[in-house]
ChimeraX commands (.cxc) that place a marker at each C-alpha (Angstrom):
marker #1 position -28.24,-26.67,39.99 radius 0.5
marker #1 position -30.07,-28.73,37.36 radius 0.5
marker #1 position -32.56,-31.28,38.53 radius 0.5
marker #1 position -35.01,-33.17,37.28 radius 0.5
marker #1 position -38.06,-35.34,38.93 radius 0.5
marker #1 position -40.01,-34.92,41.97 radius 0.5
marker #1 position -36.83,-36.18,44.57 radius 0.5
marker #1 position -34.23,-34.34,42.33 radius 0.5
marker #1 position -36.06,-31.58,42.34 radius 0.5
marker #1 position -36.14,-31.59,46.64 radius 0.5
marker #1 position -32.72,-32.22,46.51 radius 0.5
marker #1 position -31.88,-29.32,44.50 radius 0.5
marker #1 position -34.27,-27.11,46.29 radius 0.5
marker #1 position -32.74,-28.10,49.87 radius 0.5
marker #1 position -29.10,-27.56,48.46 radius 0.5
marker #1 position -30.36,-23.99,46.92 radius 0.5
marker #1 position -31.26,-22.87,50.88 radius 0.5
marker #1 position -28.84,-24.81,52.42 radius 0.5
marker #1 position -24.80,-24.06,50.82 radius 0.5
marker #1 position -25.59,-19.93,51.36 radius 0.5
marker #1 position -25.36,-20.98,54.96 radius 0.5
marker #1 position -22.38,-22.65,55.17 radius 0.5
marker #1 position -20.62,-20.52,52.40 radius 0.5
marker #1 position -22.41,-17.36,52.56 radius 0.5
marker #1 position -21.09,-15.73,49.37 radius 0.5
marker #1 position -22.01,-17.88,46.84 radius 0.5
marker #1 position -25.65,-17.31,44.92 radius 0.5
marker #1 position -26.86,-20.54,43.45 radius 0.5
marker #1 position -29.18,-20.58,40.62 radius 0.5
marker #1 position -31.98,-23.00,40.77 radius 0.5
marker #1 position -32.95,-24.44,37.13 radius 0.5
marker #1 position -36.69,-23.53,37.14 radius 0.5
marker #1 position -37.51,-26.17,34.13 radius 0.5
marker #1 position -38.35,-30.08,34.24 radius 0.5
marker #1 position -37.88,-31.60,30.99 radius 0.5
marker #1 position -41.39,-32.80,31.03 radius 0.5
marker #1 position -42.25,-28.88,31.17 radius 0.5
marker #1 position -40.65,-27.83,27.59 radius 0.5
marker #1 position -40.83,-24.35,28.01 radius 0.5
marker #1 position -37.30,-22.59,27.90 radius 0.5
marker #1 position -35.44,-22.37,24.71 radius 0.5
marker #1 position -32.18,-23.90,24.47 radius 0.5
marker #1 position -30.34,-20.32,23.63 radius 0.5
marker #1 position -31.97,-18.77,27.03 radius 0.5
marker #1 position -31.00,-21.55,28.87 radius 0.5
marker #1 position -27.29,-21.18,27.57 radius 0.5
marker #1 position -27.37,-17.66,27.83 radius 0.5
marker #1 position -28.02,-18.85,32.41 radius 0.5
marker #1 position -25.47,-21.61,32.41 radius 0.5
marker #1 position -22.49,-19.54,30.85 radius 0.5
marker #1 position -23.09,-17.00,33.94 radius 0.5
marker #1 position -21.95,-20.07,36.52 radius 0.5
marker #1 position -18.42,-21.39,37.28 radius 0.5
marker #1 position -20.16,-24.79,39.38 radius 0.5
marker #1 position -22.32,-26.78,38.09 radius 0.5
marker #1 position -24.34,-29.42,40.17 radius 0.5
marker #1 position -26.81,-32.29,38.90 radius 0.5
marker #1 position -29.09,-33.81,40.91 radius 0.5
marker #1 position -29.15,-37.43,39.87 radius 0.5
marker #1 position -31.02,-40.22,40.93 radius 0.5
marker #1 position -31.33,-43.55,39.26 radius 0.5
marker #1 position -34.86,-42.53,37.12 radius 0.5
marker #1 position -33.51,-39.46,35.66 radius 0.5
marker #1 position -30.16,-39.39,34.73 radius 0.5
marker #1 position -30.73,-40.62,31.12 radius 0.5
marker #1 position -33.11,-37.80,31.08 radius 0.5
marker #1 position -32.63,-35.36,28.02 radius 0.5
marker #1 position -32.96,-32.56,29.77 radius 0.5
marker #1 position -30.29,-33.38,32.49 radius 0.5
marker #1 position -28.02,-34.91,30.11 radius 0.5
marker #1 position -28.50,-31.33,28.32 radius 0.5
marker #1 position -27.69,-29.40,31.12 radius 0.5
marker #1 position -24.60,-31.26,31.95 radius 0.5
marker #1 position -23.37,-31.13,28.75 radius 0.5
marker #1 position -24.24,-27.73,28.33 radius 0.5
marker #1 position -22.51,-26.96,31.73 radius 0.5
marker #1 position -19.31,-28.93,30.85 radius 0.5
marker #1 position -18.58,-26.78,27.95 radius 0.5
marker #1 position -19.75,-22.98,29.52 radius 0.5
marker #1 position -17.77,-23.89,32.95 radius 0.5
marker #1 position -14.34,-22.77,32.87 radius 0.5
marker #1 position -12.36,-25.65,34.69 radius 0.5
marker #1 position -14.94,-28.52,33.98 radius 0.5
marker #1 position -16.48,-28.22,37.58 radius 0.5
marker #1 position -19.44,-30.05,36.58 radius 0.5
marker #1 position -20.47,-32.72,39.72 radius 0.5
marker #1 position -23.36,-35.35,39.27 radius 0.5
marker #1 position -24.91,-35.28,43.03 radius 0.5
marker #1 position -26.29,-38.59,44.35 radius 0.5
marker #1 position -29.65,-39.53,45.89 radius 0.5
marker #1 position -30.60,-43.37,45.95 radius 0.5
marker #1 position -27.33,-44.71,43.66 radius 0.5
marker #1 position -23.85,-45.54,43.51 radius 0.5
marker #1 position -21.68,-43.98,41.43 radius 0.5
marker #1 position -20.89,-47.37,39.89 radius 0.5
marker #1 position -24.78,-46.60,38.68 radius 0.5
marker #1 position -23.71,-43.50,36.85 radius 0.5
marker #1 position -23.72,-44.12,32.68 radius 0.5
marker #1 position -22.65,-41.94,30.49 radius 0.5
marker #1 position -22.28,-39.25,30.00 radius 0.5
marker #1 position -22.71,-38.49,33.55 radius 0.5
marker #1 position -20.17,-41.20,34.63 radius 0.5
marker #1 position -17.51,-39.06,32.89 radius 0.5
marker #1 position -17.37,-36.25,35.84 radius 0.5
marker #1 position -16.55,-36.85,39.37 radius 0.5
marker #1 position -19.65,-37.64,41.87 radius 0.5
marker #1 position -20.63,-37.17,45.58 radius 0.5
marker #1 position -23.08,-39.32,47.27 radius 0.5
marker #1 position -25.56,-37.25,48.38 radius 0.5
marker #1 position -25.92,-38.93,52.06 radius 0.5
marker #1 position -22.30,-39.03,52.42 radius 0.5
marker #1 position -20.68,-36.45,54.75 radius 0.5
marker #1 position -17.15,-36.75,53.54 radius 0.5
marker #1 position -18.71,-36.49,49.82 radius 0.5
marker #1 position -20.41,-33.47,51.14 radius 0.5
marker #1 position -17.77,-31.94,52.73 radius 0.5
marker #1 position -15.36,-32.59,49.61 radius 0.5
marker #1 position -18.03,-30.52,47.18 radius 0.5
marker #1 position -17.65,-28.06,49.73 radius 0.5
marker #1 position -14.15,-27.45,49.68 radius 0.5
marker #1 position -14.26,-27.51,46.07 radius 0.5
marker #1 position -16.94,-25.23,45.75 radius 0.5
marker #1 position -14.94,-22.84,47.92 radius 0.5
marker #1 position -11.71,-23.24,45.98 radius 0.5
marker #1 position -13.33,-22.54,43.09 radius 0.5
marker #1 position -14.43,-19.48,44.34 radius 0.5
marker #1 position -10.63,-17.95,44.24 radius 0.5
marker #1 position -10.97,-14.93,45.54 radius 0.5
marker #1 position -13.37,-15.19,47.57 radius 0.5
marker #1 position -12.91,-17.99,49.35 radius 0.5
marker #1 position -12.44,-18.38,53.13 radius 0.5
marker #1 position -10.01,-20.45,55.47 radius 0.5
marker #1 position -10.25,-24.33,55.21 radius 0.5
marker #1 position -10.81,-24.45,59.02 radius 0.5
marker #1 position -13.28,-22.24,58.76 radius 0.5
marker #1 position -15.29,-23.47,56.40 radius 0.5
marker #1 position -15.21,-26.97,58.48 radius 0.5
marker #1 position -16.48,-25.67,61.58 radius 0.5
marker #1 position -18.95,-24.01,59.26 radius 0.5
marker #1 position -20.05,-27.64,57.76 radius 0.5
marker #1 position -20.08,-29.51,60.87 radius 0.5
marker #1 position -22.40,-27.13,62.83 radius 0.5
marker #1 position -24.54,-27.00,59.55 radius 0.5
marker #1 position -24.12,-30.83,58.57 radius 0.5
marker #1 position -26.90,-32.63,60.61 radius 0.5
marker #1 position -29.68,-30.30,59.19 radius 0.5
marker #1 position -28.70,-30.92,55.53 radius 0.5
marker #1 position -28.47,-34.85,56.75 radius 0.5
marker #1 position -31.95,-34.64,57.98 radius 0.5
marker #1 position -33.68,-33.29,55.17 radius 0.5
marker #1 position -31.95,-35.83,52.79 radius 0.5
marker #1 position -33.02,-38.59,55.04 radius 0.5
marker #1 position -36.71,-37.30,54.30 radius 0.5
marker #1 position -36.21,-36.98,50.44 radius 0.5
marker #1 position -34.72,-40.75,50.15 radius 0.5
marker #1 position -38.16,-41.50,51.47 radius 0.5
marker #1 position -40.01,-40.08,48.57 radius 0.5
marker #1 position -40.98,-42.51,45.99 radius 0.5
marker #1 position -42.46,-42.43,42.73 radius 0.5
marker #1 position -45.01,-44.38,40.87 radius 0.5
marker #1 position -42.25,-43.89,37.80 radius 0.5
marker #1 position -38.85,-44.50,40.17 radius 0.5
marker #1 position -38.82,-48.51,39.36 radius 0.5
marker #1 position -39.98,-48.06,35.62 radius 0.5
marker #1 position -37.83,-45.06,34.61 radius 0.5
marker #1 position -34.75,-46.63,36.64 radius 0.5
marker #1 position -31.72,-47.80,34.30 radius 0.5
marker #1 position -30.77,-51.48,33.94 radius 0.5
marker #1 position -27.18,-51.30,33.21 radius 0.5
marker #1 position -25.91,-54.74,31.63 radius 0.5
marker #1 position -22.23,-55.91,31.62 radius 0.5
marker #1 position -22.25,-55.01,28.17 radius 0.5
marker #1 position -22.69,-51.30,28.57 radius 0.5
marker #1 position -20.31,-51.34,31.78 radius 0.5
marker #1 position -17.27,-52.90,29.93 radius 0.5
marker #1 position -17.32,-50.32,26.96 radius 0.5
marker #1 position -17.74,-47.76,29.64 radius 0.5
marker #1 position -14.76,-49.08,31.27 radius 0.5
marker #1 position -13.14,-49.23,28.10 radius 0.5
marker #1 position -12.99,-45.69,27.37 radius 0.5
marker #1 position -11.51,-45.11,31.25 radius 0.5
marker #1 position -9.05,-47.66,30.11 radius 0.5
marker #1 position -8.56,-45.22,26.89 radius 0.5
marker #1 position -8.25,-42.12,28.91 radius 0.5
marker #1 position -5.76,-43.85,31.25 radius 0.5
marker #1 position -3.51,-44.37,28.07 radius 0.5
marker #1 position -3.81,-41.36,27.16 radius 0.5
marker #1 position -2.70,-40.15,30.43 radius 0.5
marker #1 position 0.23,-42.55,30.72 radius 0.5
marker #1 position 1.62,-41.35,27.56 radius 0.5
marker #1 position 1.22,-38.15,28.91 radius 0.5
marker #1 position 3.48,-39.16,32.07 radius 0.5
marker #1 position 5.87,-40.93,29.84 radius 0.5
marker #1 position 6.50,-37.78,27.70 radius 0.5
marker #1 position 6.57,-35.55,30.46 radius 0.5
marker #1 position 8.64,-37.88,33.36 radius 0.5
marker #1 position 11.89,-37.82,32.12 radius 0.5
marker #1 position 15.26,-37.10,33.60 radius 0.5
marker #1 position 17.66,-35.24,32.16 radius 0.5
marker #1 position 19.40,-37.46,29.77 radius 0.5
marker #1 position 16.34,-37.79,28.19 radius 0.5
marker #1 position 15.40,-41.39,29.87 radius 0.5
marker #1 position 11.86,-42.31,31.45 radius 0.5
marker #1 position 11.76,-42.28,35.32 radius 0.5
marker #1 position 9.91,-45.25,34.82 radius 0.5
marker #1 position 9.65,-47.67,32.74 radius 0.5
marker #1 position 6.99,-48.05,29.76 radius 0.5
marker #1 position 6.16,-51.42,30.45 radius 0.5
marker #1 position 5.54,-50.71,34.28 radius 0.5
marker #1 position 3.66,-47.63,33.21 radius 0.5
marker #1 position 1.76,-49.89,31.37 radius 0.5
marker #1 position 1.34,-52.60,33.27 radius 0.5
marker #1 position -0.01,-50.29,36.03 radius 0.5
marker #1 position -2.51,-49.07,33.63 radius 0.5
marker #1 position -4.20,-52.52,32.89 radius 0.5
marker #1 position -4.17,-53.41,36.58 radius 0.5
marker #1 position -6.20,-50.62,37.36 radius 0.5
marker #1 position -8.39,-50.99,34.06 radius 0.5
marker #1 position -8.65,-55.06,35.39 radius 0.5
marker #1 position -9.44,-53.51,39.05 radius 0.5
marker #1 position -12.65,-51.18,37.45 radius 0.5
marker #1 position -13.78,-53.82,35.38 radius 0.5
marker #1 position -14.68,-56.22,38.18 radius 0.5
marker #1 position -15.85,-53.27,40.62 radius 0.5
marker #1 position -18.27,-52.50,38.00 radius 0.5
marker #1 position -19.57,-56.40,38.06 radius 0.5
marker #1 position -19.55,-56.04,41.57 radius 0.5
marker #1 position -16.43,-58.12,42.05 radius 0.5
marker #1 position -13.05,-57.47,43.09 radius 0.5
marker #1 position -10.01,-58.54,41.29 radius 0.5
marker #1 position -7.53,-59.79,44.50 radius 0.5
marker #1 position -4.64,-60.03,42.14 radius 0.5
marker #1 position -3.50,-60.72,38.68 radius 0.5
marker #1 position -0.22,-61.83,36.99 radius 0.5
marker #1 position 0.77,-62.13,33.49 radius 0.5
marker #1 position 1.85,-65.53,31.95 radius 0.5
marker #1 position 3.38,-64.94,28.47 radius 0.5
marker #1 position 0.21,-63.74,26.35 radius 0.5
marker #1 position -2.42,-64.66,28.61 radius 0.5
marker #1 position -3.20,-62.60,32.37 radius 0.5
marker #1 position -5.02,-64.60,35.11 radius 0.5
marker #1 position -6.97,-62.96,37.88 radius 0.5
marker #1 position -7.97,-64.29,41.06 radius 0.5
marker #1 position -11.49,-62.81,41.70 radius 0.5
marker #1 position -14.37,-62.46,44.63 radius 0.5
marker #1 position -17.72,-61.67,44.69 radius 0.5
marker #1 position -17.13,-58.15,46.40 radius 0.5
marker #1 position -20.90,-58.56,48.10 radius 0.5
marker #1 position -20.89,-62.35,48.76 radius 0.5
marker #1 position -23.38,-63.14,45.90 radius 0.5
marker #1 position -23.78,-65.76,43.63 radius 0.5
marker #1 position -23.62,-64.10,40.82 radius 0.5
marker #1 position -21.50,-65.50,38.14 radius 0.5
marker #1 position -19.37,-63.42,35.58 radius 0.5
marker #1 position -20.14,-63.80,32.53 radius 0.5
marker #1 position -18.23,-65.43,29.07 radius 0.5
marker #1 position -19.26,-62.26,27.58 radius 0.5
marker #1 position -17.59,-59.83,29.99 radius 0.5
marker #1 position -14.39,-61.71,30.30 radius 0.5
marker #1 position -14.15,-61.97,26.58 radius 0.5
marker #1 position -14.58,-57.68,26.27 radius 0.5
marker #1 position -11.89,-57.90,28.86 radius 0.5
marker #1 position -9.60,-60.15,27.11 radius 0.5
marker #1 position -9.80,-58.15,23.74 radius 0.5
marker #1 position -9.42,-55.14,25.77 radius 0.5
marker #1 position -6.40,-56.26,27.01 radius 0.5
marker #1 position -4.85,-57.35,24.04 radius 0.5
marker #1 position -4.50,-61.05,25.36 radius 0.5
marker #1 position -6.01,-64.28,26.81 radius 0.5
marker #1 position -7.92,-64.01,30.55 radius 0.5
marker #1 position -8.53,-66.80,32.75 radius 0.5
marker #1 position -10.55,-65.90,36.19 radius 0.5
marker #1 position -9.84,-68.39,38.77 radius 0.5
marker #1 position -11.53,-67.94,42.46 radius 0.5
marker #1 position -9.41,-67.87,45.54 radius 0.5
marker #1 position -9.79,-71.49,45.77 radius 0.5
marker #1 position -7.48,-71.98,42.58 radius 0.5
marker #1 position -10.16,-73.05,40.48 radius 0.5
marker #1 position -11.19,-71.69,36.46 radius 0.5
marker #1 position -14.54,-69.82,36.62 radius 0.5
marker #1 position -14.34,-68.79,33.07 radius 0.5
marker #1 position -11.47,-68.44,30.88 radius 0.5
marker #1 position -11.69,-65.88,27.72 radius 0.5
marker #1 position -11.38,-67.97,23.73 radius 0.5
marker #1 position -9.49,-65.57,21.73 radius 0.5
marker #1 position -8.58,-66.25,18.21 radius 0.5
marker link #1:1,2 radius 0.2
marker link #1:2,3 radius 0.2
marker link #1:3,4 radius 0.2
marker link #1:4,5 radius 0.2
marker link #1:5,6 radius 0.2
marker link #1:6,7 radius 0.2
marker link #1:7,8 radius 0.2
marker link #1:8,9 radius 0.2
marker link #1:9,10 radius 0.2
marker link #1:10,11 radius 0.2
marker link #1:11,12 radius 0.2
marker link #1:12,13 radius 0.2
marker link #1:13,14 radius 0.2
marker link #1:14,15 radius 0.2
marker link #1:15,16 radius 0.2
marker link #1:16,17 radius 0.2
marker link #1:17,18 radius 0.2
marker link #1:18,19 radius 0.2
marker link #1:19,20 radius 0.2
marker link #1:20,21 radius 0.2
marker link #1:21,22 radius 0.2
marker link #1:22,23 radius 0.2
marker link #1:23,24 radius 0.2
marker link #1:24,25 radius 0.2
marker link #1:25,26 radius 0.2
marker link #1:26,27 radius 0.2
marker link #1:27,28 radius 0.2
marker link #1:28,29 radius 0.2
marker link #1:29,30 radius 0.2
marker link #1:30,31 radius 0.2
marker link #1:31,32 radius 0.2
marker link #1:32,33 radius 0.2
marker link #1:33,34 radius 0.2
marker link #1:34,35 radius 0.2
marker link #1:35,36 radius 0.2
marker link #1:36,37 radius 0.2
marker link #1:37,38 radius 0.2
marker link #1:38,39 radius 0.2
marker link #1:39,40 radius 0.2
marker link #1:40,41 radius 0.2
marker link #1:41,42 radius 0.2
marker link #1:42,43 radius 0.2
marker link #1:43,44 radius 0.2
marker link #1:44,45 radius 0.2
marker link #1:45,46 radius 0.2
marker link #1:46,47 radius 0.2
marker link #1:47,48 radius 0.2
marker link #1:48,49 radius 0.2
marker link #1:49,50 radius 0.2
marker link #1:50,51 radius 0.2
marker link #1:51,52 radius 0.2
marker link #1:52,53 radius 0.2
marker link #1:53,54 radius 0.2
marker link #1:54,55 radius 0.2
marker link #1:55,56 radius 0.2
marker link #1:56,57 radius 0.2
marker link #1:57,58 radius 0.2
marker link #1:58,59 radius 0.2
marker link #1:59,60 radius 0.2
marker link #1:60,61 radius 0.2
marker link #1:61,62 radius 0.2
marker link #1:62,63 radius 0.2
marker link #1:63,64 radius 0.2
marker link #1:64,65 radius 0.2
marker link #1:65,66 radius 0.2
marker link #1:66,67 radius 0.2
marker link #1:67,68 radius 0.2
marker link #1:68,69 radius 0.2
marker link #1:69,70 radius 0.2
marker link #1:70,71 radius 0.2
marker link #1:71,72 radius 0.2
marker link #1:72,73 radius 0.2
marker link #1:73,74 radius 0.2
marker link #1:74,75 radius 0.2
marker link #1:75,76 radius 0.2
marker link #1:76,77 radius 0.2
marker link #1:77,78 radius 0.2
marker link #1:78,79 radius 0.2
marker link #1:79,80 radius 0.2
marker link #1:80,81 radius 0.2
marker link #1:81,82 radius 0.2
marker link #1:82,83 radius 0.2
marker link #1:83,84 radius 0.2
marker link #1:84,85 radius 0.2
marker link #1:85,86 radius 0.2
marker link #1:86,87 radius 0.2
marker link #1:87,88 radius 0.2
marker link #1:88,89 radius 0.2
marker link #1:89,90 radius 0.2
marker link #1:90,91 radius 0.2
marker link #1:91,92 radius 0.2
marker link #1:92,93 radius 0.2
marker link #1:93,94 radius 0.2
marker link #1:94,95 radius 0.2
marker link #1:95,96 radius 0.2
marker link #1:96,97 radius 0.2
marker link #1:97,98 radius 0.2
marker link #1:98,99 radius 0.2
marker link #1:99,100 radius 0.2
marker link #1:100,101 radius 0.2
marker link #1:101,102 radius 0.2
marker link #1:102,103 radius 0.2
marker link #1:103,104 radius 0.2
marker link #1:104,105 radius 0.2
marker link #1:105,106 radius 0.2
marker link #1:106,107 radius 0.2
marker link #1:107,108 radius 0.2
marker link #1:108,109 radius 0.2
marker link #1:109,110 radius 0.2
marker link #1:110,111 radius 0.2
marker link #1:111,112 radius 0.2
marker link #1:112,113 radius 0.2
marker link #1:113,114 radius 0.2
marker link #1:114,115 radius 0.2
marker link #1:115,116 radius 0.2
marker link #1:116,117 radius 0.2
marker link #1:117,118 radius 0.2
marker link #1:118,119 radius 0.2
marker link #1:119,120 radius 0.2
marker link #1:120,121 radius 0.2
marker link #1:121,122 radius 0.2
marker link #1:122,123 radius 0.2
marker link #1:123,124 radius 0.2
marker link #1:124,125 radius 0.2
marker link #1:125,126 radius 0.2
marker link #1:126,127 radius 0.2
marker link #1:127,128 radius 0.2
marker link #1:128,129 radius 0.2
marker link #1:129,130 radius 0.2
marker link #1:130,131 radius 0.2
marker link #1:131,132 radius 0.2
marker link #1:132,133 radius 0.2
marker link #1:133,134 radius 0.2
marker link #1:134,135 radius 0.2
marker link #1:135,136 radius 0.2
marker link #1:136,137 radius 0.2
marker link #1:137,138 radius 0.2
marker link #1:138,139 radius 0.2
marker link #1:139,140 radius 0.2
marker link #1:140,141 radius 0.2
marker link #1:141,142 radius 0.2
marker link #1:142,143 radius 0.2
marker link #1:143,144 radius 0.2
marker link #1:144,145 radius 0.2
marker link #1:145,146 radius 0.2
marker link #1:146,147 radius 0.2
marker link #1:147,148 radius 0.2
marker link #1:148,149 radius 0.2
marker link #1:149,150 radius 0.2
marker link #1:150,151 radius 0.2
marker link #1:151,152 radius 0.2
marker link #1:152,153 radius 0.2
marker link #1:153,154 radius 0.2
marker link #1:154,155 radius 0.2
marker link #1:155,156 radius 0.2
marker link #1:156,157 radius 0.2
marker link #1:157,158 radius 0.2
marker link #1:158,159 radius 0.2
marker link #1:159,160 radius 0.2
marker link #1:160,161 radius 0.2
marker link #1:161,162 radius 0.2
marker link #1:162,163 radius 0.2
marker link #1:163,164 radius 0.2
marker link #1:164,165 radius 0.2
marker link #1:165,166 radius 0.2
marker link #1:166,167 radius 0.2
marker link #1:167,168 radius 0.2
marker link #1:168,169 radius 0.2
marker link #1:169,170 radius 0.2
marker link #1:170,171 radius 0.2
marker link #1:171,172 radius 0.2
marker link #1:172,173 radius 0.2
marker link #1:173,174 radius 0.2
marker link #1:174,175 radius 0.2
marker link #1:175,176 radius 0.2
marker link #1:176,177 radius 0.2
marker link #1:177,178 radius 0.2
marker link #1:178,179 radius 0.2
marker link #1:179,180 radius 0.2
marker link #1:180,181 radius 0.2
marker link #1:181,182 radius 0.2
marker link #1:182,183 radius 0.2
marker link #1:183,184 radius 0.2
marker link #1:184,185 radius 0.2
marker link #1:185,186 radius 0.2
marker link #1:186,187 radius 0.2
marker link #1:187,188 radius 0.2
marker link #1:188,189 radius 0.2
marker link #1:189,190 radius 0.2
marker link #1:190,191 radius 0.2
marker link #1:191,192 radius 0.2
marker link #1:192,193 radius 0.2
marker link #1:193,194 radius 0.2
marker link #1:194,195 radius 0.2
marker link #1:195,196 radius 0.2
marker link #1:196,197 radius 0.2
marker link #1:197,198 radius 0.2
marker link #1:198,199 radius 0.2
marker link #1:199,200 radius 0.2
marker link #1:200,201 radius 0.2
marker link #1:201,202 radius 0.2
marker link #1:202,203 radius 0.2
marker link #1:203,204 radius 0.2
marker link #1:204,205 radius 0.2
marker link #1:205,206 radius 0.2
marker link #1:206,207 radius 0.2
marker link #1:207,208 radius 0.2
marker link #1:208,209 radius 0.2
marker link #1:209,210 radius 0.2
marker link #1:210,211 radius 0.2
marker link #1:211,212 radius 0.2
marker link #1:212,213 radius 0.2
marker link #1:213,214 radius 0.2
marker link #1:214,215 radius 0.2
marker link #1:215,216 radius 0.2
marker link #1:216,217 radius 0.2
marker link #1:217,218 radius 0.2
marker link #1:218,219 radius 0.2
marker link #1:219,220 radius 0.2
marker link #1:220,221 radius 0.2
marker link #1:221,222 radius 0.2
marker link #1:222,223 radius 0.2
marker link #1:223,224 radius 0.2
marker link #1:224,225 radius 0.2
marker link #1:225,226 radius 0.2
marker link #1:226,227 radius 0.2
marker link #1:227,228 radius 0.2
marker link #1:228,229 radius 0.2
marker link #1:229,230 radius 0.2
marker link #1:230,231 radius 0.2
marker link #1:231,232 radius 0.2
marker link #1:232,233 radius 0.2
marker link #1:233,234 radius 0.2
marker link #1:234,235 radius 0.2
marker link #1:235,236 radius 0.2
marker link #1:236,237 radius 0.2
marker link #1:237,238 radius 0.2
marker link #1:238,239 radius 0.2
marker link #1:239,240 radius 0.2
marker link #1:240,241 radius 0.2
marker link #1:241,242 radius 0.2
marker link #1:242,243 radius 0.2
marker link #1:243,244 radius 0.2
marker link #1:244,245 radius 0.2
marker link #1:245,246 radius 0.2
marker link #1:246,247 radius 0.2
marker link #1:247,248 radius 0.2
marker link #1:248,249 radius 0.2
marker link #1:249,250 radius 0.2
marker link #1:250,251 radius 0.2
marker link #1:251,252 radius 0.2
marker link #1:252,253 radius 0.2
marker link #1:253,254 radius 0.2
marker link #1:254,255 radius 0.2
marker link #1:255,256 radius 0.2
marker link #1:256,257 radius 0.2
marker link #1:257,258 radius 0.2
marker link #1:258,259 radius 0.2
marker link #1:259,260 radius 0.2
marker link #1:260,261 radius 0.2
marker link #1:261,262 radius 0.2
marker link #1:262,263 radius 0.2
marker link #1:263,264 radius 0.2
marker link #1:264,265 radius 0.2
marker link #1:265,266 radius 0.2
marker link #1:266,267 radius 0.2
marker link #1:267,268 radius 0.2
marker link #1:268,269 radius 0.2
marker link #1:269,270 radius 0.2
marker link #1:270,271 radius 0.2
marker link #1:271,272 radius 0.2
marker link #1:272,273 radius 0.2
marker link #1:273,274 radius 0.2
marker link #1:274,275 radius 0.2
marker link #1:275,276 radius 0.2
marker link #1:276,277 radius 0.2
marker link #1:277,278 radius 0.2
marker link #1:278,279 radius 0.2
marker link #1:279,280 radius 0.2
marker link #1:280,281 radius 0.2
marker link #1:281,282 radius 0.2
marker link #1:282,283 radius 0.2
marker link #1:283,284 radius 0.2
marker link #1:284,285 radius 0.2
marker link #1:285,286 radius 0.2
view
């Protein structure tokens, strides 16, 4: 468990006492060292990490562009066989997360059915020793409003450095973000065009529905990351138009800037109407 930071540090301490209880054979290991400390080489600290098949950050909105956790995950990604590397939440969202944290799957650290999940992952990970499903979720509930407790008292603690250290994302840095998902999601649907095909040799599905389910869901992450939902979109020759709401009921507007990233994402002209039917912004490609 790598933490970082007075409530990361809690966190990571409480999880260290707390999993041996509800899956008694595992042996976490506790990173000893705060970046602010300096005091482990990189080569011992390597030397700890490639002994673990789990890897858990403690993230909270002040450290995670801290070099030290940043280290440690990426340190953690590359020794763990499998990739089970999972940022763990206190006081964020993972829409919060920026890379290169955002890139593995999170749990919010409040959550139960986060919680839980890590469990079950933690104990199928654990191949041969892991025990029955069942078991393991009586285990969890009888152990669940302890752990709940003492992360009630930790999102309590503050810091003088919480507000200043905490990351600002802007729309800028969330649309390249969601860029590269949209990249990755290519990359997958070629995969499941090459691979889903019967045996004449013919897609299952067609490439443009492949693809056209790709951009919805790249259109769908775009405006969750803005905080708005995109109710639905259609495509009109070379242009798309979404109908859009403020997922929170803010007045937050979106900006030219975003919906023009979107639009050369895409490949083609975006217009944003509300539900009402009217233009909010419309993209201005060449």
């Amino acid at each position: 468990m790598s933490w970082s930071g007075e409530r990361s540090k809690k966190t990571a301490e409480a999880l260290w006492s707390w999993l041996p209880d509800v899956l008694q054979y595992i042996n976490p290991w506790l990173s000893s060292l705060d970046i602010s400390a300096g005091r482990r080489g990189v080569r011992e600290i390597t030397d700890e990490l490639s002994e673990t098949n789990f890897g858990i950050i403690c993230t909270t909105p002040e450290n995670q562009s801290s070099t030290w956790i940043n280290f440690e995950a990426g340190a953690l990604s590359k020794q763990v066989e499998g990739g089970y590397v999972v940022p763990f939440l206190i006081g964020m969202k993972t829409t919060d997360l920026i890379s290169p944290l955002s890139q593995f799957q999170a749990v919010i650290g409040d959550s139960k059915d986060d919680v839980q999940k890590l469990l079950f992952d933690l104990n199928d990970a654990s191949v041969g020793l892991a025990i029955p499903r069942e078991r393991l979720e009586r285990a969890f509930q009888r152990s669940w409003p302890e752990f709940e407790n003492e992360m009630r008292s930790i999102s309590v603690i503050s810091s003088r450095d919480n507000l200043s250290n905490t990351v600002q994302r802007s729309e800028a840095d969330m649309t390249e973000e969601i860029l590269l998902i949209a990249r990755q999601l290519d990359h997958r649907m070629a995969e499941i065009e090459r691979y889903e095909l019967r045996a004449d040799g013919a897609p299952r599905r067609p490439s443009r529905e492949i693809r056209r389910i790709s951009e919805e869901k790249f259109i769908a992450s775009s405006f969750a990351k803005i905080g708005w939902e995109a109710v639905r979109s259609s495509w009109e020759g070379e242009s798309v138009v979404i109908v859009a709401q403020s997922s929170d009921g803010s007045s937050h507007s979106i900006s030219r800037d975003f919906v023009e990233r979107l639009a050369k994402s895409l490949g083609r002209e975006v217009a944003v109407l509300g539900e009402a039917g009217k233009v909010i912004v419309r993209s201005d490609l060449p």
